[in-house]
VEXTOR-287181 format. One record per residue: residue number from 1; residue in three letters; x, y, z of N, C-alpha, C in turn. Coordinates in pm, 1 decimal. Last residue first. Example, Ala and Ser with C-alpha at 12.3 -4.5 7.8 and 13.67 -1.06 7.14 Angstrom:
! residues 2
+-----+------+----------+----------+----------+----------+----------+----------+----------+----------+----------+
:  nr : rest :    neast :   nnorth :      nup :   caeast :  canorth :     caup :    ceast :   cnorth :      cup :
+-----+------+----------+----------+----------+----------+----------+----------+----------+----------+----------+
:   2 :  SER :   1285.0 :   -225.0 :    708.0 :   1367.0 :   -106.0 :    714.0 :   1290.0 :      3.0 :    787.0 :
:   1 :  ALA :   1319.0 :   -569.0 :    780.0 :   1230.0 :   -450.0 :    780.0 :   1320.0 :   -330.0 :    780.0 :
+-----+------+----------+----------+----------+----------+----------+----------+----------+----------+----------+
***
This chain:
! residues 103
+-----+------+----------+----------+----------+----------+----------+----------+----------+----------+----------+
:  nr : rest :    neast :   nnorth :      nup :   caeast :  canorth :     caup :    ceast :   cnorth :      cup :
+-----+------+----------+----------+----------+----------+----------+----------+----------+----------+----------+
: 103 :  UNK :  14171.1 : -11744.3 : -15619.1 :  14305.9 : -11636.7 : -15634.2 :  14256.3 : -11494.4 : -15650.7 :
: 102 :  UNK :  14081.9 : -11976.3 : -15368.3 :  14042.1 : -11845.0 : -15483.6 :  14169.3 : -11787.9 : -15500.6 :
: 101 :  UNK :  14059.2 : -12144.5 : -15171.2 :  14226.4 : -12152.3 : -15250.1 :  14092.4 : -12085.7 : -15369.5 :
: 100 :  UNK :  14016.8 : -11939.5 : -14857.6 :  13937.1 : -12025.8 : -15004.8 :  14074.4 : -12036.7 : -15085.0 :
:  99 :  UNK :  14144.4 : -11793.8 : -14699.3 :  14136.1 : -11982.2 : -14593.4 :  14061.7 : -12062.8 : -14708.7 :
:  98 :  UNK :  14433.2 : -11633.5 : -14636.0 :  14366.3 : -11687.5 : -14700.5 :  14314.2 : -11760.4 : -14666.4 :
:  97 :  UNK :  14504.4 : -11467.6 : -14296.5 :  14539.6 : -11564.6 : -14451.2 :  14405.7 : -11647.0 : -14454.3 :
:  96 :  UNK :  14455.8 : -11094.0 : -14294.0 :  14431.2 : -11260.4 : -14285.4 :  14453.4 : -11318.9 : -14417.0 :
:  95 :  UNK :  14571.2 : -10809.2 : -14182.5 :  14547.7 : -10871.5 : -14318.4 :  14593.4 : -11064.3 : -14270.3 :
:  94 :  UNK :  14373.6 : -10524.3 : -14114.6 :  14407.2 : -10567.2 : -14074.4 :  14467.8 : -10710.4 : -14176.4 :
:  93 :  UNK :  14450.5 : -10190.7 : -14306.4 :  14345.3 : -10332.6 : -14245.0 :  14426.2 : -10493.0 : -14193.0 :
:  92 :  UNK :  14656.3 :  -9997.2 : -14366.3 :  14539.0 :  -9992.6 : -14269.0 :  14418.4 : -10055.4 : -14264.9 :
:  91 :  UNK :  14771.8 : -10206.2 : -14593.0 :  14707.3 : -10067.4 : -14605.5 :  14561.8 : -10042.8 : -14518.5 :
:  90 :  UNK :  14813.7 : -10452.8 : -14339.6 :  14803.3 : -10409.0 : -14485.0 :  14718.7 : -10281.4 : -14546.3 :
:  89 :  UNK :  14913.3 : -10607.5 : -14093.8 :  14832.2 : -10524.2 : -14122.1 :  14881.1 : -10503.5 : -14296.5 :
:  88 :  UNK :  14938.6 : -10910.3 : -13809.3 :  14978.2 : -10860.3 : -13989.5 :  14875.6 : -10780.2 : -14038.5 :
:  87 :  UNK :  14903.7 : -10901.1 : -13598.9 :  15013.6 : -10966.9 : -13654.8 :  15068.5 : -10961.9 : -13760.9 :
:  86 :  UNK :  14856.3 : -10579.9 : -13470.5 :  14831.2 : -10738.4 : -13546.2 :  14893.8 : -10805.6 : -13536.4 :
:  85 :  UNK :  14946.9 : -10376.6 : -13296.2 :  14893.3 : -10503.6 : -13190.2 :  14873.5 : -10629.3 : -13283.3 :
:  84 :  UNK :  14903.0 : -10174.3 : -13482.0 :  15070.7 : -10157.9 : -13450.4 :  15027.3 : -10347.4 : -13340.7 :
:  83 :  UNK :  14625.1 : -10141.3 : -13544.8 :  14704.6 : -10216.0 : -13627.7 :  14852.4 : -10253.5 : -13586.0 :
:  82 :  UNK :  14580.9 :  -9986.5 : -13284.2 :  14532.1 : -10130.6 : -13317.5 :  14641.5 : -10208.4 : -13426.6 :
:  81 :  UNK :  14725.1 :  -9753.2 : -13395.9 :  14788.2 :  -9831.2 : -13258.7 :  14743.0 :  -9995.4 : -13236.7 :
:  80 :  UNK :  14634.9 :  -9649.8 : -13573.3 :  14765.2 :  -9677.6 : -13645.7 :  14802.0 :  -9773.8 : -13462.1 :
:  79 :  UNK :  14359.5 :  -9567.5 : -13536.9 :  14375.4 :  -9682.3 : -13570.2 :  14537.7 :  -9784.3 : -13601.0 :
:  78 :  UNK :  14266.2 :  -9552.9 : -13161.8 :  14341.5 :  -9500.2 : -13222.8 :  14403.5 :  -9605.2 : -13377.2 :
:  77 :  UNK :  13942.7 :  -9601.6 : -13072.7 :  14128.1 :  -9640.7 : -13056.1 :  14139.3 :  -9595.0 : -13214.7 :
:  76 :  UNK :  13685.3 :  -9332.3 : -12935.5 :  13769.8 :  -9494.6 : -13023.3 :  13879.9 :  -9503.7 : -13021.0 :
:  75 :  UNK :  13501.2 :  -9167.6 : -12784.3 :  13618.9 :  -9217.5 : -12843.3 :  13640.2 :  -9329.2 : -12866.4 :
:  74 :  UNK :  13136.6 :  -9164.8 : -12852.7 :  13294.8 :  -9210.8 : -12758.3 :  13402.8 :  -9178.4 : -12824.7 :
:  73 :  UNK :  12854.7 :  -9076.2 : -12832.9 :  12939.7 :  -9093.9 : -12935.8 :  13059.4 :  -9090.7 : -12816.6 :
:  72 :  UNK :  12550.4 :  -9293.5 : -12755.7 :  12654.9 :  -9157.3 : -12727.4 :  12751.0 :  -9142.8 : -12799.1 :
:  71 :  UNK :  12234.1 :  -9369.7 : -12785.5 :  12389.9 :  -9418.1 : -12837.2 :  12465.5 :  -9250.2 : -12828.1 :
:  70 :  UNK :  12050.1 :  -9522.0 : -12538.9 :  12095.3 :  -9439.9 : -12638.0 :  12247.5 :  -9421.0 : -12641.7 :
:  69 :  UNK :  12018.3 :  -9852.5 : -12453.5 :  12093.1 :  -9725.5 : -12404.0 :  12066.6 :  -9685.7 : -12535.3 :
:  68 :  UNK :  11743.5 : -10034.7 : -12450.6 :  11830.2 : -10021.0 : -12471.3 :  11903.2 :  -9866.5 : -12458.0 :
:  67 :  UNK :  11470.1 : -10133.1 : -12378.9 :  11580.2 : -10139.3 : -12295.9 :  11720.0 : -10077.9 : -12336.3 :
:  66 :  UNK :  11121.2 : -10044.4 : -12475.9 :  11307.0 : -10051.9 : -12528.4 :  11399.6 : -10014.4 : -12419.3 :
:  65 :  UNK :  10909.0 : -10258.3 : -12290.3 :  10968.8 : -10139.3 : -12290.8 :  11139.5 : -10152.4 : -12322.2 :
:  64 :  UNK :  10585.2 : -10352.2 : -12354.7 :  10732.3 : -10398.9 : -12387.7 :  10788.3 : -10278.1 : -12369.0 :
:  63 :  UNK :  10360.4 : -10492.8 : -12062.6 :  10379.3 : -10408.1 : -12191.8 :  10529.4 : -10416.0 : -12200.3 :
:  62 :  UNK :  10213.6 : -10839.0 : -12095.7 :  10299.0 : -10672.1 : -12027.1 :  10358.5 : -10605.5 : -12150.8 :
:  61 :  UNK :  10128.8 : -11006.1 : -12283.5 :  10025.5 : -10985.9 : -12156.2 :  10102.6 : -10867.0 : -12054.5 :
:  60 :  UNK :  10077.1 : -10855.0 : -12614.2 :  10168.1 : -10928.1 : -12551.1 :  10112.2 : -10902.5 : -12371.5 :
:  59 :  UNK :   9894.1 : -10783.1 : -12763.4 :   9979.4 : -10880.6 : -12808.5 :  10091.6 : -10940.5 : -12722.2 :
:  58 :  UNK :   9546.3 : -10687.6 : -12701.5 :   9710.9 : -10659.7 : -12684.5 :   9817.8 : -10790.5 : -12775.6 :
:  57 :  UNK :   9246.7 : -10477.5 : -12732.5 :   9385.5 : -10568.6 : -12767.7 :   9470.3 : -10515.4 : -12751.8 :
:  56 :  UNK :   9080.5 : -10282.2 : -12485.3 :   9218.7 : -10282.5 : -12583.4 :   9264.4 : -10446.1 : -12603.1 :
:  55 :  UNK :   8806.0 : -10301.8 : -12386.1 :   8898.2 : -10334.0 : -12367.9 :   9000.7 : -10383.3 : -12466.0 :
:  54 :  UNK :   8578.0 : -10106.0 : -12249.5 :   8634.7 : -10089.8 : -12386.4 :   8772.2 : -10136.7 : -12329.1 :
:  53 :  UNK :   8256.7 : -10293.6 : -12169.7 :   8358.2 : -10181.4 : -12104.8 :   8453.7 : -10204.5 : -12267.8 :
:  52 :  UNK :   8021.9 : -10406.1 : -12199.2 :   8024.5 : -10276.0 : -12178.2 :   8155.4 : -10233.9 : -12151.8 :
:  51 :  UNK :   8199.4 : -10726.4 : -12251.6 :   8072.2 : -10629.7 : -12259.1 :   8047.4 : -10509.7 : -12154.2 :
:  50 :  UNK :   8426.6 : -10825.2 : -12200.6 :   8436.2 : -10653.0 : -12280.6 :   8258.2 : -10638.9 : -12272.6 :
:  49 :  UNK :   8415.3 : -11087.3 : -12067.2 :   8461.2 : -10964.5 : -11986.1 :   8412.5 : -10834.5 : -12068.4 :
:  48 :  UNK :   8276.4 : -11165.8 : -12284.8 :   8211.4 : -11215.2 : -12201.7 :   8284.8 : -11085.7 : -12091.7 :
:  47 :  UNK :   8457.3 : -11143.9 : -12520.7 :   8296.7 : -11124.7 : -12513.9 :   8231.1 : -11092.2 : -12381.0 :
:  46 :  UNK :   8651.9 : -11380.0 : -12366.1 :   8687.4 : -11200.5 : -12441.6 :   8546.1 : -11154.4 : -12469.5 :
:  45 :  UNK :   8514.9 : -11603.4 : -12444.0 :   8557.0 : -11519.5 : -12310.4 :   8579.2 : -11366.0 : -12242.8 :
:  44 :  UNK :   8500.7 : -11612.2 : -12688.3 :   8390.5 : -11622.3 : -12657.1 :   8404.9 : -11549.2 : -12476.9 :
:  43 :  UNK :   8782.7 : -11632.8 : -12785.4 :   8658.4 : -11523.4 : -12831.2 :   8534.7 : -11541.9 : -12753.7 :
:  42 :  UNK :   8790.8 : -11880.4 : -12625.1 :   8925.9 : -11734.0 : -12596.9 :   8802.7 : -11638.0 : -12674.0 :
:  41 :  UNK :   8692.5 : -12046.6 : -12796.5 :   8652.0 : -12024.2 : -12620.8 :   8690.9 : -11888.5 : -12569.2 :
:  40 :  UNK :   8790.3 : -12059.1 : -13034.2 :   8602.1 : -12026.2 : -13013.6 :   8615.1 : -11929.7 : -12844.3 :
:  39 :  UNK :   9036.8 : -12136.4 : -13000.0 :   8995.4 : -11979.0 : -13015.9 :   8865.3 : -11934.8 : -13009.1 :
:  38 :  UNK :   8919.7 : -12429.8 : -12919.0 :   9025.0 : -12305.3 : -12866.3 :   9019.4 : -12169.0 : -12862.1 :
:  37 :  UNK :   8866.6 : -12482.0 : -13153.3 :   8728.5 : -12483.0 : -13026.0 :   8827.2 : -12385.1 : -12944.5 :
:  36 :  UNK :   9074.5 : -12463.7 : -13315.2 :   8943.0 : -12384.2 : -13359.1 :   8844.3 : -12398.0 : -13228.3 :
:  35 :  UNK :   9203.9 : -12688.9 : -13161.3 :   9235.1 : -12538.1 : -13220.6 :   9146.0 : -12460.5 : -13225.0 :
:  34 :  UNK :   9049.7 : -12941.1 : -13201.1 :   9101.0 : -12867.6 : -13097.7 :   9135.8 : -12747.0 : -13090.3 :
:  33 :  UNK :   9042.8 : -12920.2 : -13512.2 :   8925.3 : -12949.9 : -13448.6 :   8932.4 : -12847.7 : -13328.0 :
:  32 :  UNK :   9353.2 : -12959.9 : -13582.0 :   9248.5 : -12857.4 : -13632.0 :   9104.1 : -12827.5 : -13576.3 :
:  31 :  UNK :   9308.2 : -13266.8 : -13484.9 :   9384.1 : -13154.3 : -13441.7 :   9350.5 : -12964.2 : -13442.8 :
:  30 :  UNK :   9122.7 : -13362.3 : -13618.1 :   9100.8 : -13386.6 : -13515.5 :   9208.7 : -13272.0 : -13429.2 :
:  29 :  UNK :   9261.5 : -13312.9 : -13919.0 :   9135.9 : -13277.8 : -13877.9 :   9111.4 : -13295.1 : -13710.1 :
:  28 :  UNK :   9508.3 : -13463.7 : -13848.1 :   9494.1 : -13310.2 : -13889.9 :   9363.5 : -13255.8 : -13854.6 :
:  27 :  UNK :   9373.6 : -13713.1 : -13851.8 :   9489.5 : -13658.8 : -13745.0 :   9444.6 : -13531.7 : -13755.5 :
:  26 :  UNK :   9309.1 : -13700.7 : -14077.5 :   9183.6 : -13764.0 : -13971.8 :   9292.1 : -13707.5 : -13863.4 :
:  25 :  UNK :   9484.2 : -13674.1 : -14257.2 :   9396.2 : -13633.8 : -14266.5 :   9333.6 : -13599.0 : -14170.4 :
:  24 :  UNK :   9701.6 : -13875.6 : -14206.0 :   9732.8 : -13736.2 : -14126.7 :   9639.6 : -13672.5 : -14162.4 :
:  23 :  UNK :   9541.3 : -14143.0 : -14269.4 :   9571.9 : -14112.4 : -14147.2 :   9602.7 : -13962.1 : -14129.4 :
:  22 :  UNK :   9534.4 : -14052.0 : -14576.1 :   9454.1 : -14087.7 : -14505.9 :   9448.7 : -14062.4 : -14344.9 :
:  21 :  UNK :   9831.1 : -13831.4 : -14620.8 :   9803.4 : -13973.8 : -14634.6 :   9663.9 : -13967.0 : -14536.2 :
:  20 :  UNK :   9867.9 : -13592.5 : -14788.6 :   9864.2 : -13620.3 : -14691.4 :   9803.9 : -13732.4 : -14703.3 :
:  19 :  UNK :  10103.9 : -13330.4 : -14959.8 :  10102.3 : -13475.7 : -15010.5 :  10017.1 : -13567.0 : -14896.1 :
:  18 :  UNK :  10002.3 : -13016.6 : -15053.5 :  10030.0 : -13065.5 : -14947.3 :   9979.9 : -13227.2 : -14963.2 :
:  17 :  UNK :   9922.3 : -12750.9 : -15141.7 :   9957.9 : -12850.2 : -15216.8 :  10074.9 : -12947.3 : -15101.9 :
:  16 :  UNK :   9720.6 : -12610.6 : -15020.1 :   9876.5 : -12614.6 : -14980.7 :   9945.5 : -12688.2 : -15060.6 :
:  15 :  UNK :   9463.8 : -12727.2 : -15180.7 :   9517.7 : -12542.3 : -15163.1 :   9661.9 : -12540.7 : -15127.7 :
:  14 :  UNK :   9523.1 : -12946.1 : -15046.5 :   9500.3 : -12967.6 : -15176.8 :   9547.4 : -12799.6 : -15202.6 :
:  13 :  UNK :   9475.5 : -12900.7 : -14782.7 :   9603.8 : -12976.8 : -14820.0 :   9637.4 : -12954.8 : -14936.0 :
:  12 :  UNK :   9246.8 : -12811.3 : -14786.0 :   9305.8 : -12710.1 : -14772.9 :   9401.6 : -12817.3 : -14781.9 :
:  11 :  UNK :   9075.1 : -13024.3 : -14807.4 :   9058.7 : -12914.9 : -14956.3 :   9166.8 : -12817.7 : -14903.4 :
:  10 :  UNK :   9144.7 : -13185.2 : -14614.8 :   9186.5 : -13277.2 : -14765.0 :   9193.0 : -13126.9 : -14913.7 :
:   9 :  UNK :   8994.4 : -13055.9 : -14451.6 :   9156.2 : -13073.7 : -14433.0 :   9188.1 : -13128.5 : -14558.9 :
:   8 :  UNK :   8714.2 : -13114.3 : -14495.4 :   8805.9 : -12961.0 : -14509.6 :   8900.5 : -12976.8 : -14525.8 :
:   7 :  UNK :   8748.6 : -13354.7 : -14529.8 :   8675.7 : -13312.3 : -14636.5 :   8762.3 : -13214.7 : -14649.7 :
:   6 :  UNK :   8717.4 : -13393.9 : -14262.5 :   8839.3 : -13465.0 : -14278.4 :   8847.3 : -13379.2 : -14441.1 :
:   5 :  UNK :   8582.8 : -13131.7 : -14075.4 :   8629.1 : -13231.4 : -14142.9 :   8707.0 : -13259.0 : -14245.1 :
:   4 :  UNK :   8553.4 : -12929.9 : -13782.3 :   8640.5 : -12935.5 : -13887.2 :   8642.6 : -13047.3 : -13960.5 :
:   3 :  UNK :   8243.1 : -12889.3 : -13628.9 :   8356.2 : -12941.9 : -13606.8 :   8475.7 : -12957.4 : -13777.3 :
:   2 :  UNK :   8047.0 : -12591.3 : -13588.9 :   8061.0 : -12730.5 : -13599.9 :   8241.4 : -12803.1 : -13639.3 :
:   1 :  UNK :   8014.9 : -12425.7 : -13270.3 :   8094.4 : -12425.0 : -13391.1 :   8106.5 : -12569.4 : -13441.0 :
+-----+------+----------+----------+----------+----------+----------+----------+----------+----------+----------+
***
C-alpha cells in the first residue's frame, strides 16, 4: 500500500476545512501513514485465517449480554405520606425555593 502524502492530507484538510500549518501536514501524514499500514495488516491477517472457513465479523471480542432485570411492577409509597416527610408540599408536589430571580 503506497504511503499517504503530505498532498493527500493538505486535500482532505481542505475537504474538512481544516486550518493546518506545514508541520501538522507532514505530522498528519506520517500519522495517517501508520494507521492505514495498520488496517492493511489487520485485513491482510483476517485473509489469512478466513481462507476457506466462514468467519463472522464481530465488533466486539465477547459477546454482549443485557444484564439487566426485567421490570416488575411494585408497589410504591404512598403519595399523601411522602409529601406528609417534606418540608414543603404544594398541590401534591413537592415545593422548592426558588433559586432563578424569574417571576
Amino acid at each position: 500500500m503506497p504511503a499517504i502524502t503530505r498532498e493527500e492530507v493538505a486535500h482532505l484538510a481542505l475537504l474538512s476545512r481544516l486550518d493546518l500549518s506545514e508541520d501538522e501536514l507532514a505530522h498528519y501524514a506520517e500519522q495517517l501513514d501508520v494507521i492505514l499500514g495498520s488496517v492493511a495488516r489487520v485485513s491482510q491477517a483476517v485473509q489469512q485465517l478466513g481462507q476457506g472457513q466462514d468467519i463472522p465479523p464481530t465488533s466486539h471480542a465477547l459477546p454482549l449480554v443485557n444484564v439487566t432485570r426485567p421490570d416488575v411492577e411494585q408497589p410504591c409509597l404512598d403519595p399523601a405520606d411522602v409529601l406528609s416527610q417534606a418540608p414543603a408540599a404544594q398541590d401534591q408536589r413537592f415545593r422548592v425555593p426558588r433559586i432563578l430571580g424569574e417571576d
